[in-house]
N, C-alpha and C positions, 0 to 999 in steps of 0.2 A: 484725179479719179482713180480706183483702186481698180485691178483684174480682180472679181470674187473667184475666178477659173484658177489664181495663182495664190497655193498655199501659202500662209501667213509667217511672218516670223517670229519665232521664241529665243528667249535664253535658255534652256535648259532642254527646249526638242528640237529635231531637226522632223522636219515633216516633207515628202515629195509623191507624186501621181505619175502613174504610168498608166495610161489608160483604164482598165479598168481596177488594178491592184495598189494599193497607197500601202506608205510605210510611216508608222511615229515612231520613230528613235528617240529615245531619252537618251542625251547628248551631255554629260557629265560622268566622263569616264575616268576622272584623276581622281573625283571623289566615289567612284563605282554606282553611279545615277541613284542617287538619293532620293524618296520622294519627300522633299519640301514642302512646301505649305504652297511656293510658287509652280514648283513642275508639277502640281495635283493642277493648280488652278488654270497650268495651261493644258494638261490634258483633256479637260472639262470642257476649256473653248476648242480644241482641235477637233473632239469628237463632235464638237457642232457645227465646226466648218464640214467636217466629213459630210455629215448628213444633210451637206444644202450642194454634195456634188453628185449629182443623178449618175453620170455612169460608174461611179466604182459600188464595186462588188465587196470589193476583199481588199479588209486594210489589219497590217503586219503591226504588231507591235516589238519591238526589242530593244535592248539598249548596247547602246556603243561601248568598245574597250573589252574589258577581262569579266565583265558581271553583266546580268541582265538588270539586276538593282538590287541595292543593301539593304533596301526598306526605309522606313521613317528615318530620320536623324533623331539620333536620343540625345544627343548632347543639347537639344534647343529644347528639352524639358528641363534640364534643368539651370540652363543659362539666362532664360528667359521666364522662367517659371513656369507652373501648368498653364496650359492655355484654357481658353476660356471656350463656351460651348460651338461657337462658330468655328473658329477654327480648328478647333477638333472635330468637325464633320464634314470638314474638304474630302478630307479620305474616301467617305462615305459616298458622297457627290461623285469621286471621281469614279470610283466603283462601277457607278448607279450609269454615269454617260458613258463611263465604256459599252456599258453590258446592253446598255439601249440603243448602241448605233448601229443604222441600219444597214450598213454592209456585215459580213461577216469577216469574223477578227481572228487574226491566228497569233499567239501567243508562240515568239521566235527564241526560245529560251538556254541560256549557256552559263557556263560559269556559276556564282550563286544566284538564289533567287529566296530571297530572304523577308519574312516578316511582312509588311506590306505589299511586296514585289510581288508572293504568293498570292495576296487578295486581288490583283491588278491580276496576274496569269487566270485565276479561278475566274475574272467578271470577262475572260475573253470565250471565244466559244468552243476555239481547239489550242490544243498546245503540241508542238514540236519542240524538242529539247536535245541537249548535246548528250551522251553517254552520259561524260564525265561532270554533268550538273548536278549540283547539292541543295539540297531544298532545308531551309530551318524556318522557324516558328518559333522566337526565343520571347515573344512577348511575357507570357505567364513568370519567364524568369526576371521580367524586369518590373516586376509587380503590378503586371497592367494587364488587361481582357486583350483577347484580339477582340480588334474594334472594325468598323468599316466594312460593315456586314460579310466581314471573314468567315463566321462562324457558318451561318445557313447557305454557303456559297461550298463550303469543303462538305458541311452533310450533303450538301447534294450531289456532290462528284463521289462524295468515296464513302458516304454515309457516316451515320453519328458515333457507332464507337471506336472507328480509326480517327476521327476528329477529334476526338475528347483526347483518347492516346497520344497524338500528334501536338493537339495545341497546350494538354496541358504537361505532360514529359521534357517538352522542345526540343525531344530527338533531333537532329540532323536526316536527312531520308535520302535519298541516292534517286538516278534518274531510272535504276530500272526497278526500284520498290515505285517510283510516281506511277510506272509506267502497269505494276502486278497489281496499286491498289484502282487503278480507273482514274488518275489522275491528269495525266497525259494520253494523246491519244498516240504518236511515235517518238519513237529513243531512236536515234543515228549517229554514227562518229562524228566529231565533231567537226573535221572538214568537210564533209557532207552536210550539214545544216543550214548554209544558205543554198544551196540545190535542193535540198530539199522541200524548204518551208516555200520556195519559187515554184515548184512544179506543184504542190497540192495549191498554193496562191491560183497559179495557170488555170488547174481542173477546174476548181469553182469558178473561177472567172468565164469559163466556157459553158457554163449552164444558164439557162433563159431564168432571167432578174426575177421574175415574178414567182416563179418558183422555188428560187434559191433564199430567197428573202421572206417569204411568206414561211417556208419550213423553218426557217429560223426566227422568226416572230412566233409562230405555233410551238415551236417544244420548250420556250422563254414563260409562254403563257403557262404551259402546264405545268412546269418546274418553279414557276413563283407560286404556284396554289400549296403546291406539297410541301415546299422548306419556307415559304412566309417570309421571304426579303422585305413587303413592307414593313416590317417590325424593327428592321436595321436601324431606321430613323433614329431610336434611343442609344443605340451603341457610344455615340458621343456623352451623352452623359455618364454612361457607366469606366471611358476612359477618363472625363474630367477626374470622376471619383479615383481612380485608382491612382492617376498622377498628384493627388494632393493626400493620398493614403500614406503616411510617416513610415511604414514599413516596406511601401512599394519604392517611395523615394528612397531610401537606403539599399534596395536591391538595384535601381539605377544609378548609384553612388560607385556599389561595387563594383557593375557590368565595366561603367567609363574610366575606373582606375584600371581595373584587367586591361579594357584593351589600351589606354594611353601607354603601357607597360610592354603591351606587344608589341607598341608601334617603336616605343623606344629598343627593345631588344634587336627590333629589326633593321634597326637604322647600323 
């Protein structure tokens, strides 16, 4: 018989409870925590274990090593071909159960935070991040939509014509542009970043449940009416299309020779 009181085990997260503050580590840091098809699917159950543990408040997302996450792996679009519409909507899924779990979620951000990583920190509720973190959005370059209700998740932190700009340019942004456009809510050096994202973790955890929870079930409600997250649902479709688009697949032809090229120059 299993402790439901004793967090589960994954390959790709590392998950632990402290009374009232929990932490999901995405735990693939050789590969810079990639989301997979399996580290979405286990986000997706963690946030539902989360939600069947009455006293936590406040659960930490970040990832282990030099990155918070690379974002999707592009090399299994085209190793494996485009996927089909199920699994092209884990993303979406995973988005959806972060952003519905009932503690409140702080987005613990360093290093890059790239492409899906971004959609994972937007579905959390706050974000703390290091100085020296880089934020990209390189989808549009690899001939694909951001998908996994990316899109109404950034108009609503920093509205629609710094989103259009962002996603479809694929600027690179720095943590103190996150921090001028409404993206993040604090920048600190980056040895201060686990002290940091502990002591706001502490604050909210020292506020009475029913209020702290309720306020963030209330501004969740108002901000799905205004940007229309349920509409996200289609986003899978509109990446199946772009991953089987002859011109999208040749700009993800390019992106994986660039970087296999990098990687060799680097070695």
């Amino acid at each position: 018989m299993t402790d439901a009181s004793r967090p589960p085990t994954f390959n790709d997260l590392r998950l632990s409870v402290d009374g009232a503050i929990a932490v999901l580590e995405m735990h693939r840091p050789a590969s810079l925590n990639p989301l997979s098809t399996n580290t979405m699917e286990e986000i997706i159950t963690a946030a539902r274990w989360f939600d069947d543990q009455s006293a936590v408040k406040v659960v930490v997302v970040r990832g282990a090593g030099r990155v918070f996450s690379a974002g999707a792996d592009v090399s299994s679009f085209q190793s494996a071909g485009a996927p089909g519409r199920d699994a092209a909507d884990v993303g979406r899924r995973m988005a959806d159960a972060v952003e519905a779990m009932r503690g409140v979620t702080i987005a613990q951000i360093h290093g890059w935070c790239v492409g899906g990583g971004v959609v994972l920190a937007a579905a959390c509720d706050l974000r703390v991040v290091a100085a020296s973190t880089q934020f990209s959005i390189p989808e549009v370059d690899l001939g694909i939509p951001l998908a996994w209700g990316g899109i109404p998740r950034l108009v609503r932190e920093i509205g629609p014509a710094l989103t259009k700009e962002l996603v479809m340019t694929c600027r690179p942004f720095g943590a103190e542009e996150a921090a001028r456009i409404g993206f993040v809510n604090r920048v600190v050096p980056e040895e201060e970043l686990n002290a940091a994202v502990s002591e706001l973790a502490q604050t909210l955890a020292s506020k009475a449940t029913y209020a702290l929870l309720s306020t963030k079930r209330y501004v969740n409600a108002v901000t799905s009416q205004m940007v229309g997250l349920d509409r996200s649902w289609s986003d899978a479709d509109t990446l199946v299309a772009g991953l089987h688009d002859p011109e999208g697949r040749a700009k993800q032809s390019e992106y994986l020779a660039g970087l296999a090229l990098r990687r060799e120059r680097s070695q």
